[in-house]
PDB file with one MODEL, atoms N, CA, C and O in Angstrom:
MODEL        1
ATOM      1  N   UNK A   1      83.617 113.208  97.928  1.00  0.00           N
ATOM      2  CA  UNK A   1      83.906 114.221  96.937  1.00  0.00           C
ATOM      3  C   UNK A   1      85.195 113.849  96.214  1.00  0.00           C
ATOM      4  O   UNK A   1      86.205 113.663  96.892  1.00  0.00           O
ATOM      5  N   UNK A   2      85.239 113.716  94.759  1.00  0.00           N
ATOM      6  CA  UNK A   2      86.274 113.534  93.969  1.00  0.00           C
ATOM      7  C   UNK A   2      87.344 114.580  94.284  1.00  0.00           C
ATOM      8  O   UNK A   2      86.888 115.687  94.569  1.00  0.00           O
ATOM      9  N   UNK A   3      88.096 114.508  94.288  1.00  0.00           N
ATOM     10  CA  UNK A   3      89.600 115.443  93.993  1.00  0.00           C
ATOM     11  C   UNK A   3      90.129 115.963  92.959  1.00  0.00           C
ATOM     12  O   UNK A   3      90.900 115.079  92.587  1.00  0.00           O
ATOM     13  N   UNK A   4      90.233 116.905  92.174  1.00  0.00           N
ATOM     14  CA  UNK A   4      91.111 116.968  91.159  1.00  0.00           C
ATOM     15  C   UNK A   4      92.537 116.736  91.467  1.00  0.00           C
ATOM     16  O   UNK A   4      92.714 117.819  92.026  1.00  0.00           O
ATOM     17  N   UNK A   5      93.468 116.270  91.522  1.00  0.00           N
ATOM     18  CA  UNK A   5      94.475 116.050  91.691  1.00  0.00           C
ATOM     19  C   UNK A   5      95.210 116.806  91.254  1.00  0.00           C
ATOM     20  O   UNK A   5      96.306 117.032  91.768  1.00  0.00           O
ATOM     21  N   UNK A   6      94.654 117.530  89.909  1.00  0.00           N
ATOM     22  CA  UNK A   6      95.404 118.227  88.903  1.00  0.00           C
ATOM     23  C   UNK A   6      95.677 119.243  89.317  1.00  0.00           C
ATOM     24  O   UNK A   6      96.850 119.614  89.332  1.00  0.00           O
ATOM     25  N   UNK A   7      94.269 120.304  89.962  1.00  0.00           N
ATOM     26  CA  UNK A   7      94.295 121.098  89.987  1.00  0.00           C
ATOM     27  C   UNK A   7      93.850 121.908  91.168  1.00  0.00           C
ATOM     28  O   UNK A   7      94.003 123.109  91.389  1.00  0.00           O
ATOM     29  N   UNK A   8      93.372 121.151  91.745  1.00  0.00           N
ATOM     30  CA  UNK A   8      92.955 121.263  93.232  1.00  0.00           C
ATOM     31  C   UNK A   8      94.189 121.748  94.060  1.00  0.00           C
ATOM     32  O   UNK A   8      95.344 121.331  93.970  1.00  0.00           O
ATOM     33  N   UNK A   9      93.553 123.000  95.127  1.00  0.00           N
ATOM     34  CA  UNK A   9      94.737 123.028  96.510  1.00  0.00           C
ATOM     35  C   UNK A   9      94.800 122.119  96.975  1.00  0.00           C
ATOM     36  O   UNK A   9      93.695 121.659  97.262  1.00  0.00           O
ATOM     37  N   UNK A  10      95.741 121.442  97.280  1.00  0.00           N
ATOM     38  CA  UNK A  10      96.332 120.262  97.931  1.00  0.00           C
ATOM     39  C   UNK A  10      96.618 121.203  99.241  1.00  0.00           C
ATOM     40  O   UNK A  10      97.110 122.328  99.156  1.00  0.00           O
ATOM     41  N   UNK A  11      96.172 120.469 100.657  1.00  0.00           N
ATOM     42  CA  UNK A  11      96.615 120.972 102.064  1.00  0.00           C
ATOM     43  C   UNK A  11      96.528 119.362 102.481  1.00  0.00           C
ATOM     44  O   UNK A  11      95.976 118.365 102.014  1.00  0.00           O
ATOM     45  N   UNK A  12      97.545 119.724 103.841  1.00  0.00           N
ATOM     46  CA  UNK A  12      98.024 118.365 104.425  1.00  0.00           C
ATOM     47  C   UNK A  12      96.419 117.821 105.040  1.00  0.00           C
ATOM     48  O   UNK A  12      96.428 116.854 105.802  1.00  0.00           O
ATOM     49  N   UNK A  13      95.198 118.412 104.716  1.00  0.00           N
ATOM     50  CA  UNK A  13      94.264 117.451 105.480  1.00  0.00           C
ATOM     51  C   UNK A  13      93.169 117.330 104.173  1.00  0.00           C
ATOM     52  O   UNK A  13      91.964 117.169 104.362  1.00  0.00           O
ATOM     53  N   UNK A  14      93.669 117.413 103.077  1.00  0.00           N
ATOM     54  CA  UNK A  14      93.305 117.025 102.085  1.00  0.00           C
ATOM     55  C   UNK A  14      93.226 115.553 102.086  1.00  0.00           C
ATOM     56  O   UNK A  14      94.297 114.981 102.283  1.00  0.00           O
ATOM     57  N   UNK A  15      91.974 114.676 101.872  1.00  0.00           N
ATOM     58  CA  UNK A  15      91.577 113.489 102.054  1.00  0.00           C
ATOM     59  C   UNK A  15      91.804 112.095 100.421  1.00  0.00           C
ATOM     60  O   UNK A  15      91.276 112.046  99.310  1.00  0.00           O
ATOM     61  N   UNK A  16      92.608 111.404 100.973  1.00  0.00           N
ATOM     62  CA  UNK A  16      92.676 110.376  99.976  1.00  0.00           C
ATOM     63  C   UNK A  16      91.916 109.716  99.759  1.00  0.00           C
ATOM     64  O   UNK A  16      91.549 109.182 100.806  1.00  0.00           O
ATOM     65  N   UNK A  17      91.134 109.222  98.547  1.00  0.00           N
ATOM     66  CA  UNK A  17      89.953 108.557  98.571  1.00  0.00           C
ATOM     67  C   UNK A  17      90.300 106.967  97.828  1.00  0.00           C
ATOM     68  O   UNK A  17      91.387 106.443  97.581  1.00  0.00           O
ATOM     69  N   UNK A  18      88.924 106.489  97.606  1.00  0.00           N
ATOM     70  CA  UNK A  18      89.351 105.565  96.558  1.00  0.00           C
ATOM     71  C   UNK A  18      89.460 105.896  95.181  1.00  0.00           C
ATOM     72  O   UNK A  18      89.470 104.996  94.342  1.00  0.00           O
ATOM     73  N   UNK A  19      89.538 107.036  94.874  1.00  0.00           N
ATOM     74  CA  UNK A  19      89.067 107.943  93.208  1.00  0.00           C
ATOM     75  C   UNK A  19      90.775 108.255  93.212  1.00  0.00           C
ATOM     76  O   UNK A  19      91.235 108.646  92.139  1.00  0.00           O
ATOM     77  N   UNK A  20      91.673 108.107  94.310  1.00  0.00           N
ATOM     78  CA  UNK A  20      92.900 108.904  94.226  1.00  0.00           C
ATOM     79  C   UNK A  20      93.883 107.612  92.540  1.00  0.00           C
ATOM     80  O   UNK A  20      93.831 106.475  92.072  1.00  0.00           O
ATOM     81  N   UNK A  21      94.395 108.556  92.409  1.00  0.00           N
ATOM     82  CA  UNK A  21      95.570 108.136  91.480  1.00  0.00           C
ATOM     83  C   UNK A  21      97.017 108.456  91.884  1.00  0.00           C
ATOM     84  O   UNK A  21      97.317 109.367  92.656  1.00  0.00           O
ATOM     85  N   UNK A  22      97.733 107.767  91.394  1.00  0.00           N
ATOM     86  CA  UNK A  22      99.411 108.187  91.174  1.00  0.00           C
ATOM     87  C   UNK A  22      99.237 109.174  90.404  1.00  0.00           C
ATOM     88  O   UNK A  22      98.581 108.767  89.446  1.00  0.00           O
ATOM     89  N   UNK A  23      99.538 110.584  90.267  1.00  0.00           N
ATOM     90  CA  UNK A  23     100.032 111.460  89.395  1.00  0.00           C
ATOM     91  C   UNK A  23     101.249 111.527  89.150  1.00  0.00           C
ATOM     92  O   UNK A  23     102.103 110.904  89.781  1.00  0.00           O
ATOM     93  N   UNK A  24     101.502 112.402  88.068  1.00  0.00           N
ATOM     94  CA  UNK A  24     103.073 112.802  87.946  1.00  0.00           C
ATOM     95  C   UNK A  24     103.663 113.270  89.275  1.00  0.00           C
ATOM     96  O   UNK A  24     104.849 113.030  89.503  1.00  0.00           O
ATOM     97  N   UNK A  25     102.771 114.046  90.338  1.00  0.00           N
ATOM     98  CA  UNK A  25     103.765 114.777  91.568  1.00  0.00           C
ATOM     99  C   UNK A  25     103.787 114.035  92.366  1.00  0.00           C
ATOM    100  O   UNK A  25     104.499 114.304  93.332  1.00  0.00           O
ATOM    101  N   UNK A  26     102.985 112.668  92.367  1.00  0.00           N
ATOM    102  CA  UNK A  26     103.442 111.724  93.660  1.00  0.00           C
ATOM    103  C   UNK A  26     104.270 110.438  92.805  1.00  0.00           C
ATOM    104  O   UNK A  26     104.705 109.539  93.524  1.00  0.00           O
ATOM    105  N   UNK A  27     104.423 110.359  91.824  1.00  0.00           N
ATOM    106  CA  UNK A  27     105.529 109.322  90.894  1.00  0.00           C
ATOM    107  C   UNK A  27     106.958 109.364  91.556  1.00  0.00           C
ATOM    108  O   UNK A  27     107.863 108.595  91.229  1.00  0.00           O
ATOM    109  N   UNK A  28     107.062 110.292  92.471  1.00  0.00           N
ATOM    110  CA  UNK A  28     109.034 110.294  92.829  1.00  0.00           C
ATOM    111  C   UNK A  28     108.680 108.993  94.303  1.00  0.00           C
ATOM    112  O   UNK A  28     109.514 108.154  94.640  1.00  0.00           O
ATOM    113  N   UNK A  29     107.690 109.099  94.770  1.00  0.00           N
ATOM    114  CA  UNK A  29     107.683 108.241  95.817  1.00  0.00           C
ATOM    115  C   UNK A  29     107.733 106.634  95.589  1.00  0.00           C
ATOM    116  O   UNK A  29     107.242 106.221  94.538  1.00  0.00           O
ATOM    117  N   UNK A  30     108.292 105.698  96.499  1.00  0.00           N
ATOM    118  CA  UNK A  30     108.390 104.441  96.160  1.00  0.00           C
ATOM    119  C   UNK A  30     107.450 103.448  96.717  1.00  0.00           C
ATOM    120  O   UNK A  30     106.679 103.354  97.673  1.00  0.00           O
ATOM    121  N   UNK A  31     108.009 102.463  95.298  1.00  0.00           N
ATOM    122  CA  UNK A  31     106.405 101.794  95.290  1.00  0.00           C
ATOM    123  C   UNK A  31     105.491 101.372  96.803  1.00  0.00           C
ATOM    124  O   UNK A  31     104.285 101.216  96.993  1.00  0.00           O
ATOM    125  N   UNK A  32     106.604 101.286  97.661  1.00  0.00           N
ATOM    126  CA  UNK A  32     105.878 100.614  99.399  1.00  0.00           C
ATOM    127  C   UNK A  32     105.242 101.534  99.946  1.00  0.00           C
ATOM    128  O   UNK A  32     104.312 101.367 100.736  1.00  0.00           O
ATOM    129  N   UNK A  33     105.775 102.792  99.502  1.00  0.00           N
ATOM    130  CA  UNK A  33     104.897 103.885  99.686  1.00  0.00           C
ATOM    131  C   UNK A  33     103.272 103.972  98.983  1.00  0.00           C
ATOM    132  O   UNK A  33     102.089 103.946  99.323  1.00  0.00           O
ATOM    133  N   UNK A  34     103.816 104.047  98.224  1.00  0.00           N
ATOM    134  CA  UNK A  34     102.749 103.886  96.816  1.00  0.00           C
ATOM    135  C   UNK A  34     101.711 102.752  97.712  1.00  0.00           C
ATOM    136  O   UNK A  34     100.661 102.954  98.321  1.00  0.00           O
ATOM    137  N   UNK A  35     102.113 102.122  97.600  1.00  0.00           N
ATOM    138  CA  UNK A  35     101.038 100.822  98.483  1.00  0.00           C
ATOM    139  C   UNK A  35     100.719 100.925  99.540  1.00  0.00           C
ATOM    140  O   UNK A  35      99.726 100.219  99.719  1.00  0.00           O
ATOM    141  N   UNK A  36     101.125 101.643 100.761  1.00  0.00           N
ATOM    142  CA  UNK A  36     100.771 102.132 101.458  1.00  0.00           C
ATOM    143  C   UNK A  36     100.006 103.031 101.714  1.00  0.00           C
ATOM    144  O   UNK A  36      99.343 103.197 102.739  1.00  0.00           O
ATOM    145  N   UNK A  37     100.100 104.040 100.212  1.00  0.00           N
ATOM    146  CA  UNK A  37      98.616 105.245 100.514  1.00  0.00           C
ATOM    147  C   UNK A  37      98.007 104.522 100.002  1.00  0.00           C
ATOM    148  O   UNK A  37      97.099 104.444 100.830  1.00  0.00           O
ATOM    149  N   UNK A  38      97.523 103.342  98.633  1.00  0.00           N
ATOM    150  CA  UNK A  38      96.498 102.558  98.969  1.00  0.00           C
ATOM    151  C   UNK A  38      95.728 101.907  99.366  1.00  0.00           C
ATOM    152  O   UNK A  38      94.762 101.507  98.717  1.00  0.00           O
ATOM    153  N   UNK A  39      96.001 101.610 100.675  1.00  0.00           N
ATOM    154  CA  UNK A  39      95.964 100.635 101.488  1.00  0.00           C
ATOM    155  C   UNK A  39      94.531 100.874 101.977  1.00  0.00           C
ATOM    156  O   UNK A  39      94.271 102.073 101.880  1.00  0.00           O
ATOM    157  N   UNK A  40      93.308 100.021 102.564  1.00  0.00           N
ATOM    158  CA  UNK A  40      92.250 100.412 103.334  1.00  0.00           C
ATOM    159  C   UNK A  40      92.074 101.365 104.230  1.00  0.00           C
ATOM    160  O   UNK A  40      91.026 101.980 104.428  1.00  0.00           O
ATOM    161  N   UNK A  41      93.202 101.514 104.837  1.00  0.00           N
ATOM    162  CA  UNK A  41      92.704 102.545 105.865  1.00  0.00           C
ATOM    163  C   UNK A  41      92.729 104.331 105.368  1.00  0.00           C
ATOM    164  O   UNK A  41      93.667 105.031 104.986  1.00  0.00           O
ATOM    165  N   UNK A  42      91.350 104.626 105.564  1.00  0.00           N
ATOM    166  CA  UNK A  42      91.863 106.111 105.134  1.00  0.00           C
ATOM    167  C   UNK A  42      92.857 107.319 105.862  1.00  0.00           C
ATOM    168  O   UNK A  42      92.959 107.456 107.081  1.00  0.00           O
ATOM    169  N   UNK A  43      93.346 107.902 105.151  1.00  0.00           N
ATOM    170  CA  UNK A  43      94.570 108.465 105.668  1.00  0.00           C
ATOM    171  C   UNK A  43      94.175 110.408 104.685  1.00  0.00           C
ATOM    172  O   UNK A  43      93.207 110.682 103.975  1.00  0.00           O
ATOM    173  N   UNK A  44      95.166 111.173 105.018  1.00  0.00           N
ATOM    174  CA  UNK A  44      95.258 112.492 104.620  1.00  0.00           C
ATOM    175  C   UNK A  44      96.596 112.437 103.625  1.00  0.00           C
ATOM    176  O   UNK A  44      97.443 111.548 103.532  1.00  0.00           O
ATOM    177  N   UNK A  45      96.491 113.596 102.975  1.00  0.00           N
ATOM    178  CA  UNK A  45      98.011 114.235 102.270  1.00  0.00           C
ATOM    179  C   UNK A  45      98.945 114.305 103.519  1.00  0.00           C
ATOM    180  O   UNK A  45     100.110 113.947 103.342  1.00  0.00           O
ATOM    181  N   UNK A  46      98.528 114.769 104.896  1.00  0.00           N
ATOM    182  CA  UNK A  46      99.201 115.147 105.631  1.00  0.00           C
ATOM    183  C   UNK A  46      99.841 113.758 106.391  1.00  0.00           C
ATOM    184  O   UNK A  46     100.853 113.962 107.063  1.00  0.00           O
ATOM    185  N   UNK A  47      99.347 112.425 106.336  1.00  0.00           N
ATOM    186  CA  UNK A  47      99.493 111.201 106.661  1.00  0.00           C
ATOM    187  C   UNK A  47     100.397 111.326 105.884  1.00  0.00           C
ATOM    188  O   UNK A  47     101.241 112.089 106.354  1.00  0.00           O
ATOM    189  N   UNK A  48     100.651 110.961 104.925  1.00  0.00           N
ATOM    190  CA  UNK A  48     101.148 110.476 103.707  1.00  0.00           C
ATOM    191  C   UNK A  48     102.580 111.041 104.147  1.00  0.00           C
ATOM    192  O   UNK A  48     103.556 110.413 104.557  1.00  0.00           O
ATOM    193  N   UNK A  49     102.393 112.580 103.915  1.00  0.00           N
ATOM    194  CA  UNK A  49     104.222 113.138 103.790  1.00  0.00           C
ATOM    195  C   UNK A  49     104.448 112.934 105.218  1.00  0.00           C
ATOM    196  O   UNK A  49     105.678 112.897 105.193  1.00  0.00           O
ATOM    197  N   UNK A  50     104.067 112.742 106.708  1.00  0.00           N
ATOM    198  CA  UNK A  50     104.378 111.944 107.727  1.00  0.00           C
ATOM    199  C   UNK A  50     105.256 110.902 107.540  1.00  0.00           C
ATOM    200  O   UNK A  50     106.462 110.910 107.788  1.00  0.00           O
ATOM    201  N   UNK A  51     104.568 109.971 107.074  1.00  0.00           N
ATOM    202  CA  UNK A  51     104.609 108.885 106.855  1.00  0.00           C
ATOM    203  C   UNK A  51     106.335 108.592 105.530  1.00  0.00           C
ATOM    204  O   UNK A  51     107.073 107.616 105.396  1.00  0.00           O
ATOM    205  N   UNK A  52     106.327 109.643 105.003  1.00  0.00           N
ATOM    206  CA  UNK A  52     107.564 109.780 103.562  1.00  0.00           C
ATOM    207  C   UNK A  52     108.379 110.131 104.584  1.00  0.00           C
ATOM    208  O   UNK A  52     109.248 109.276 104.756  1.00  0.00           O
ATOM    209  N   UNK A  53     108.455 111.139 105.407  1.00  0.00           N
ATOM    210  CA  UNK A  53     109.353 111.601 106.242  1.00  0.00           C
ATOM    211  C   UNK A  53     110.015 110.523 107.174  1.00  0.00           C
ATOM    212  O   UNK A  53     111.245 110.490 107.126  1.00  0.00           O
ATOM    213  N   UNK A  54     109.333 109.557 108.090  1.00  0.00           N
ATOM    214  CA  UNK A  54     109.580 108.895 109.094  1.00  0.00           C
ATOM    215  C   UNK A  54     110.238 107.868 108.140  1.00  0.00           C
ATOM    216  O   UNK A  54     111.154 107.144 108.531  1.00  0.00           O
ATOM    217  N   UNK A  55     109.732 107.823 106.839  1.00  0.00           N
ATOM    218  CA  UNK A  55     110.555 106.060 106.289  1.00  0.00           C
ATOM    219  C   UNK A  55     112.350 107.151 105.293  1.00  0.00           C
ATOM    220  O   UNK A  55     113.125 106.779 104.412  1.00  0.00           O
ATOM    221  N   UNK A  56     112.287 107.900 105.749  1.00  0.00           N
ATOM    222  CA  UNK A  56     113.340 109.024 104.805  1.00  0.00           C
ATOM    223  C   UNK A  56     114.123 108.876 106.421  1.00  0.00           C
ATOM    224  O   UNK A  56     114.877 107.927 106.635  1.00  0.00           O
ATOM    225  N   UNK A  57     113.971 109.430 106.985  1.00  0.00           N
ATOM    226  CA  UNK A  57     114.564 109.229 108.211  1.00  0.00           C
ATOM    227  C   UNK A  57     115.318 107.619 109.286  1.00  0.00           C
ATOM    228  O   UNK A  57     116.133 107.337 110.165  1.00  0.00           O
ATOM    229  N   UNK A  58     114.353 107.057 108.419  1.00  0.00           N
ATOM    230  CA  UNK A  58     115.104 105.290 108.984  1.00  0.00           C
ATOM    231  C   UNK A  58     115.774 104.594 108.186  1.00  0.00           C
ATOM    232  O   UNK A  58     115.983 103.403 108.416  1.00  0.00           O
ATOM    233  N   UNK A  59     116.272 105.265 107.007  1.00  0.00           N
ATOM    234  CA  UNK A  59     117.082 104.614 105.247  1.00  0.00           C
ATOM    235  C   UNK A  59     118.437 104.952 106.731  1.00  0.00           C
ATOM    236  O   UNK A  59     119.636 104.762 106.528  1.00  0.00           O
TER     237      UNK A  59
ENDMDL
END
């Protein structure tokens, strides 16, 4: 199932697909990030800000 990104509730088990894009509300994150939610393995919204948190925490 596609996502609106736009406009869709976003919840942390909201599923990233291959249809996902960079929007304007995930543009503040950096690019290793960025490459990282692209990456093959599928993951959640809730992966993701995990994942922002733990690399925010080891700077």
């Amino acid at each position: 199932m596609k996502v609106d990104w736009h406009g869709a509730e976003l919840t942390r088990a909201t599923v990233i697909d291959r249809h996902y894009r960079h929007t304007q509300n995930v543009r503040r994150f950096d690019r290793d990030l960025k490459a990282w939610i692209r990456s093959e393995i599928p993951k959640t919204l809730g992966d993701v800000m995990d994942e922002r948190q733990r690399r925010q925490r080891a700077r």
